[in-house]
C-alpha positions in Angstrom: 41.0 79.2 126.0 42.5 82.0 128.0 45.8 81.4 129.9 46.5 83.0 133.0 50.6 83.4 134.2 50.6 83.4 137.8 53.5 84.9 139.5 53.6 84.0 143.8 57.1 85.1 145.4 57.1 82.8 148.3 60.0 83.4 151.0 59.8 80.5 153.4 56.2 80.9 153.8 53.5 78.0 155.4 51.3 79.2 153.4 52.8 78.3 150.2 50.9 75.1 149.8 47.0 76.4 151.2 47.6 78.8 148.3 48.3 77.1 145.8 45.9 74.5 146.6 42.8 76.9 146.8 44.0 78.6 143.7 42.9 75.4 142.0 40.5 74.7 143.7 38.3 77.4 143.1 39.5 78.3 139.8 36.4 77.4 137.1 39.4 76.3 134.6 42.5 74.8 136.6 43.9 73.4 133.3 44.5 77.2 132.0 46.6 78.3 135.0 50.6 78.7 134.5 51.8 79.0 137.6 55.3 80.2 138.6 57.1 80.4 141.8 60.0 81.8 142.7 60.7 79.6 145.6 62.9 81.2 148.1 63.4 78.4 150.4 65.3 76.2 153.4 66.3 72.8 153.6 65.7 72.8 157.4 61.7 74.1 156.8 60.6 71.0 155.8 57.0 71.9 155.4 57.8 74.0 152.6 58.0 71.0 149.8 57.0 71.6 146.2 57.3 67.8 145.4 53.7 67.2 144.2 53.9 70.0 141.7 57.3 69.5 140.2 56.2 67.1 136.9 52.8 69.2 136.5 53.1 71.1 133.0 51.7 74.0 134.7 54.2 74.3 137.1 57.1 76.8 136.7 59.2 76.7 139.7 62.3 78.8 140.0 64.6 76.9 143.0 66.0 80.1 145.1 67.9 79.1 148.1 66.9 81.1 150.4 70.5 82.8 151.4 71.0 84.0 147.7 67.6 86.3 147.6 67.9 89.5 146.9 63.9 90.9 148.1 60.9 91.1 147.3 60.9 92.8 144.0 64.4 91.1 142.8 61.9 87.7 143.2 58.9 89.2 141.5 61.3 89.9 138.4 62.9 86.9 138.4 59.3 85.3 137.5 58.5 87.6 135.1 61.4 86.5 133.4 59.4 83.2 132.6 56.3 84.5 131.2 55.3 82.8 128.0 52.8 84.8 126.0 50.1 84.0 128.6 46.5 85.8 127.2 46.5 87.3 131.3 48.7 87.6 134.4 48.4 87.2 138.0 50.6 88.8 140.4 50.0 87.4 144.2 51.9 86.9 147.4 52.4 83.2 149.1 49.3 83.9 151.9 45.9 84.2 149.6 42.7 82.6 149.3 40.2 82.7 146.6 36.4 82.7 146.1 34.7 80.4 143.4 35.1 81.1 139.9 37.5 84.1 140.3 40.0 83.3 137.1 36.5 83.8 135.3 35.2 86.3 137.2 38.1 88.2 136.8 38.7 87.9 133.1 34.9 89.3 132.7 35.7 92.6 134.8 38.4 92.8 132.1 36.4 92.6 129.2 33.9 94.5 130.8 36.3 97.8 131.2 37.6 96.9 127.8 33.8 97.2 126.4 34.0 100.5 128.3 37.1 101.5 126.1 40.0 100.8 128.5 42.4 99.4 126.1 44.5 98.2 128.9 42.9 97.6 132.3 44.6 96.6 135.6 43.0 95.1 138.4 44.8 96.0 141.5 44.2 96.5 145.1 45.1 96.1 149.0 42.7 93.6 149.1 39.9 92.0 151.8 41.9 90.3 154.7 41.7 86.6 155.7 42.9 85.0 159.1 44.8 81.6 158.3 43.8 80.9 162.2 39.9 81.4 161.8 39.0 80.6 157.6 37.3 80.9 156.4 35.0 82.9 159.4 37.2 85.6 159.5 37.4 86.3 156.0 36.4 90.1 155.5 33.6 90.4 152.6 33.8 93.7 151.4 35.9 94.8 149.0 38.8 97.0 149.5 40.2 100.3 147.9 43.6 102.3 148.6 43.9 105.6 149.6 46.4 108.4 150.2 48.2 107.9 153.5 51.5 109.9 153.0 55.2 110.1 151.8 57.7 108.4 154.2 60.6 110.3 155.1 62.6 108.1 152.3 60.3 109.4 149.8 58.1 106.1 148.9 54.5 106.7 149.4 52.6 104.6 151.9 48.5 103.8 150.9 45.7 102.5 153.6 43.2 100.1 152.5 39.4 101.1 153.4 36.1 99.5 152.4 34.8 101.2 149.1 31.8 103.1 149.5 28.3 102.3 148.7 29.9 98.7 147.2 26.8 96.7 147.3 25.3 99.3 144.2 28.1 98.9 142.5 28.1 96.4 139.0 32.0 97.2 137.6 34.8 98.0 138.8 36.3 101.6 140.1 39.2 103.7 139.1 42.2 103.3 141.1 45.2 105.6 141.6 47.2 103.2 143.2 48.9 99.4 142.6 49.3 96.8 144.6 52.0 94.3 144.6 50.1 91.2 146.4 47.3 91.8 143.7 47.4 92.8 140.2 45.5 91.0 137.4 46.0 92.2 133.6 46.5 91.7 130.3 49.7 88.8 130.2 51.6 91.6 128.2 52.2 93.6 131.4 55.0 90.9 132.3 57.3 92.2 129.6 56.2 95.5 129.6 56.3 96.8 133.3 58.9 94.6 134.7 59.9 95.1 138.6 63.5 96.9 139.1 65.3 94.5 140.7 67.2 97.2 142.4 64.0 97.7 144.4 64.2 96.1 147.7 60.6 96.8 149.0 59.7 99.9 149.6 58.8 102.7 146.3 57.7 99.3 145.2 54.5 99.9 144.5 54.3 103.9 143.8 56.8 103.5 141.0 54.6 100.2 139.2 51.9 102.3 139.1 53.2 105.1 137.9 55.0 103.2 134.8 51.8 101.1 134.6 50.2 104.4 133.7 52.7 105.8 131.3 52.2 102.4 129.5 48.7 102.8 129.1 47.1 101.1 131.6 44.0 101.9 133.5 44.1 101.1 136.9 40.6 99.5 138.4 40.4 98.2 142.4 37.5 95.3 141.5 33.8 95.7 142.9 33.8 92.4 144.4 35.4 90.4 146.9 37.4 87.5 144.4 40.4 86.9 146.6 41.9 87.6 150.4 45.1 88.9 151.9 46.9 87.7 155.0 48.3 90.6 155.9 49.7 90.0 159.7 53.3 87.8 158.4 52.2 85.9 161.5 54.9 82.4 162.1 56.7 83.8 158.6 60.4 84.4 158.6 60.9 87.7 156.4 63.8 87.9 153.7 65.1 90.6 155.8 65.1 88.5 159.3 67.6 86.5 157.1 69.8 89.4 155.5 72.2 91.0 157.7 72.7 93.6 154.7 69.2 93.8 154.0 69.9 97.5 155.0 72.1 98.4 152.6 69.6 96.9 149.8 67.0 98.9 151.7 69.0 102.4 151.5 69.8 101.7 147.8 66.2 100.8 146.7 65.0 104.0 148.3 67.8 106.4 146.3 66.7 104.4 143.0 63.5 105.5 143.8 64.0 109.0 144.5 65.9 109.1 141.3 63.1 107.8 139.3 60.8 110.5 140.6 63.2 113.1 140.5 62.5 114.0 144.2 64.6 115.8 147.1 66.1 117.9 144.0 67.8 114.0 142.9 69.0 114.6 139.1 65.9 112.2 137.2 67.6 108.4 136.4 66.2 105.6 135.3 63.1 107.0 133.8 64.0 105.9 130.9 65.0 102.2 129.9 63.7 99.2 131.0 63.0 100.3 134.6 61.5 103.5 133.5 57.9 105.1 132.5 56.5 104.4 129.0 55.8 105.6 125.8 51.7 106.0 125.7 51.6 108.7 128.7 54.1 110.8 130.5 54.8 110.7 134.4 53.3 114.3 134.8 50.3 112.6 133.3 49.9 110.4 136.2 50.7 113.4 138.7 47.7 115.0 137.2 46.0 111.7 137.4 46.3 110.8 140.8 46.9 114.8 142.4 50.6 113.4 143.8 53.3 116.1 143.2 56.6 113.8 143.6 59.4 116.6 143.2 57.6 118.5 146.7 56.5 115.4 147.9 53.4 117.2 147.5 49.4 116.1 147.2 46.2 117.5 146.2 43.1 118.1 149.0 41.1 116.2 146.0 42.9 112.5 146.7 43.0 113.5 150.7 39.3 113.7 150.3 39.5 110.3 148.2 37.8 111.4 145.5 38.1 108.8 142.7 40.2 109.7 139.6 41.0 111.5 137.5 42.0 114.7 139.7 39.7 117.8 137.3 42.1 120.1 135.8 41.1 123.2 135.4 43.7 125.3 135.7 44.9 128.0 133.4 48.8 127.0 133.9 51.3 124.5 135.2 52.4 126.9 137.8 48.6 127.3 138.6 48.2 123.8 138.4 51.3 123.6 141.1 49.9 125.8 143.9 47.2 123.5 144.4 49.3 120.9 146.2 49.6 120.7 150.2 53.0 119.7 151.3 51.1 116.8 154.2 54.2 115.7 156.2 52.9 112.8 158.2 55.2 110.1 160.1 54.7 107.7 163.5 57.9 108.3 166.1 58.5 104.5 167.9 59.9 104.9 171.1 60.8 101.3 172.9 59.1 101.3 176.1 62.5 101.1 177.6 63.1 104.3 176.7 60.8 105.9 178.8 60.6 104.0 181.8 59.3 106.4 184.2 55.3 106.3 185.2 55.2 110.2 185.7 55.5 112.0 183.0 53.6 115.2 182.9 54.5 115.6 179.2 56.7 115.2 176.3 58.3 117.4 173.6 57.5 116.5 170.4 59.4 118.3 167.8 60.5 118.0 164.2 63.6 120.3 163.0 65.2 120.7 159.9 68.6 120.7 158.2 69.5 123.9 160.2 68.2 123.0 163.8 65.1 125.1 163.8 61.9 123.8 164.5 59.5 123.3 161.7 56.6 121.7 164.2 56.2 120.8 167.4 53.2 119.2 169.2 53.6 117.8 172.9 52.2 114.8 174.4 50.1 115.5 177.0 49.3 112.7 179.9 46.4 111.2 178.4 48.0 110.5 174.5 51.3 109.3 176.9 49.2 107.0 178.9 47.2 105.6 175.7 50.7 104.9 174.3 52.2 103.6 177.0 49.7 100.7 176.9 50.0 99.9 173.0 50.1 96.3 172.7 53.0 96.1 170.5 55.3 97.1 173.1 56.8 100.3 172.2 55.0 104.0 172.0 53.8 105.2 168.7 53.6 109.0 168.4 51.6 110.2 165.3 52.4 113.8 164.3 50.8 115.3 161.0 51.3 118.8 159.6 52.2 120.8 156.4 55.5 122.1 155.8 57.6 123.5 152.6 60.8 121.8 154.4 61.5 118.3 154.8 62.3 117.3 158.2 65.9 116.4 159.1 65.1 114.6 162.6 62.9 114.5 165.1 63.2 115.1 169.1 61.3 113.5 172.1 62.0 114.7 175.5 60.1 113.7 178.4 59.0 115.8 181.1 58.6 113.9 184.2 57.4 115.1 188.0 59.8 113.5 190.0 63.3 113.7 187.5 62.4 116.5 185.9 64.0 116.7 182.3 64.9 113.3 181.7 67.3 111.9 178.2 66.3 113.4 175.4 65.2 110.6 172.2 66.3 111.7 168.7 66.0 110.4 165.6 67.0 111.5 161.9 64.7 111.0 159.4 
């Protein structure tokens, strides 16, 4: 008998219920799941009723009104406050679905890589998407990795999910540099052992687990198979912060503490030790080497660009050597409101990025044709994507339109 603690943060979510429900459903052993919810709710959204649930012995629900949470991660450690010596864990979010069998499916990928020698092994992943609207049709049904996408100007690195390659070959799962937070499934010792900060917000979420996950000792695995699906639009959800009006400030702090842990922007190193901080089995320039991240330049090796699997080879005579064989990638998307650019013709637009002494570190214009394919996004507002390497990190940024009949028109700004 093998229990498995599931955690779900739900924050006024719909799809509360549907997941739960299919959880069960599909599970091969429903009577070994301990399930608990930190359930961040209203009064007034009366769909979101836990009612049936609340005398089930597998049940764990921790009552949050929903004006008293404190984000995403600040839920996530309130459950793993509650976990009981469980054999496994479960970490999801409130919007998933699940294939047949996947509580056993799962816990034989993990025995599988423990065969294999991996003492510790971590399923994680940005996993196959699923469209509430259209299920199970739309459900995607190949599997999933994360890659590289790039550091945000706060310092957190951002990941992009992409079909693994050559999947239908493979028969276990493959070595992963990154976690996920709507998907991790482990040993049930990972609860106590690589608790969320609280002081994280949302953001740096996910780059800091997986580095401490690391120095901890465990391997990180995205699985080989489709055994559970994402909703990843938020679509008819209320977020925590549409309810926050300091959601901000919680926002600005969680970034800092995140900094801090990774000693980056020349921040004095906190928190890397205690609780909240990196482990005793490896060290965090262990998973630098690891993955190929360099988080004190913000920093990356051409190996993980070229998504390579891990472990980045080192073969390097020194540290230092070691060091010049990271590319400083500053990548970011400029979102200019359409009402910020009302005029229909533009011949171009400057598109600069300066630093903390007003010189220019890049600039690349938009031309008509990347003005007119912006101009027609869906979402309403222009996005301008601008990529390029750089020793310096970028103070702010500078649009400034170019049109035929006004000539120079406001110039945009924006700090980063």
């Amino acid at each position: 008998m093998s229990k498995i603690f599931i955690s779900i943060a739900s924050y006024r979510d719909p799809e509360l219920l549907p997941t739960i429900k299919d959880c069960l459903e599909k599970a091969d052993k429903p009577d070994d799941l301990i399930f608990c919810i930190a359930w961040q709710h209203s009064d007034t959204d009366e769909w979101d009723n836990l009612d049936e649930f609340k005398d089930d012995k597998r049940f764990k629900i921790v009552d949050i009104n929903y004006l008293d949470s404190k984000g995403a991660c600040w839920a996530r450690n309130q459950l793993q406050q509650n976990y009981d010596g469980e054999e496994y864990t479960l970490q999801i979010d409130s919007h998933m679905r699940f294939a047949p069998n996947w509580d056993d499916e799962m816990i034989q990928m993990i025995l599988q890589l423990q065969d294999k020698g991996y003492k510790k092994p971590l399923l994680t992943g940005y996993v196959s998407s699923f469209d509430p609207d259209n299920d199970p049709q739309g459900r995607v049904q190949e599997p999933w990795r994360m890659v590289f996408d790039r550091f945000i100007p706060e310092g957190a690195v951002f990941f992009l999910p992409e079909t693994i390659p050559g999947w239908q070959n493979l028969t276990e799962p493959i070595p992963a540099r990154f976690y996920s937070a709507h998907y991790c499934f482990t040993l049930g010792e990972f609860s106590n052992e690589v608790q969320h900060n609280p002081e994280y917000y949302f953001h740096g979420e996910e780059i800091s687990i997986a580095a401490r996950a690391y120095t901890w000792g465990y391997d990180l695995f995205h699985p080989h198979k489709v055994l559970i699906w994402h909703e990843y639009t938020r679509k008819g959800r209320t977020k925590q912060w549409d309810d926050d009006k300091d959601w901000g400030s919680k926002n600005t702090h969680s970034h800092l503490t995140n900094r801090k842990l990774f000693g980056m922007d020349g921040e004095t190193q906190e928190g890397h030790e205690g609780k909240y901080g990196f482990g005793p089995v490896r060290t965090l320039r262990d998973y630098e080497k690891y993955s190929g991240l360099l988080f004190e330049k913000r920093a990356v090796q051409q190996y993980t660009l070229d998504k390579k699997y891990p472990p980045n080879p080192y073969n390097f005579e020194s540290e230092e050597e070691w060091k010049k064989n990271f590319a400083q990638v500053f990548k970011h998307c400029i979102d200019i409101g359409y009402s910020q650019v009302p005029e229909t013709d533009y011949e171009f637009w400057v598109v600069a990025f300066h630093d903390d002494r007003d010189e220019t570190i890049f600039r690349k214009d938009a031309d008509i044709n990347e003005i007119n394919r912006m101009k027609n996004d869906p979402d309403g507002y222009c996005k301008i994507w601008r990529e390029f390497q750089t020793e310096n990190k970028p103070k702010y940024w500078v649009v400034w339109p170019y049109s035929t009949s006004k000539g120079w028109c406001d110039r945009i700004t924006g700090n980063l």
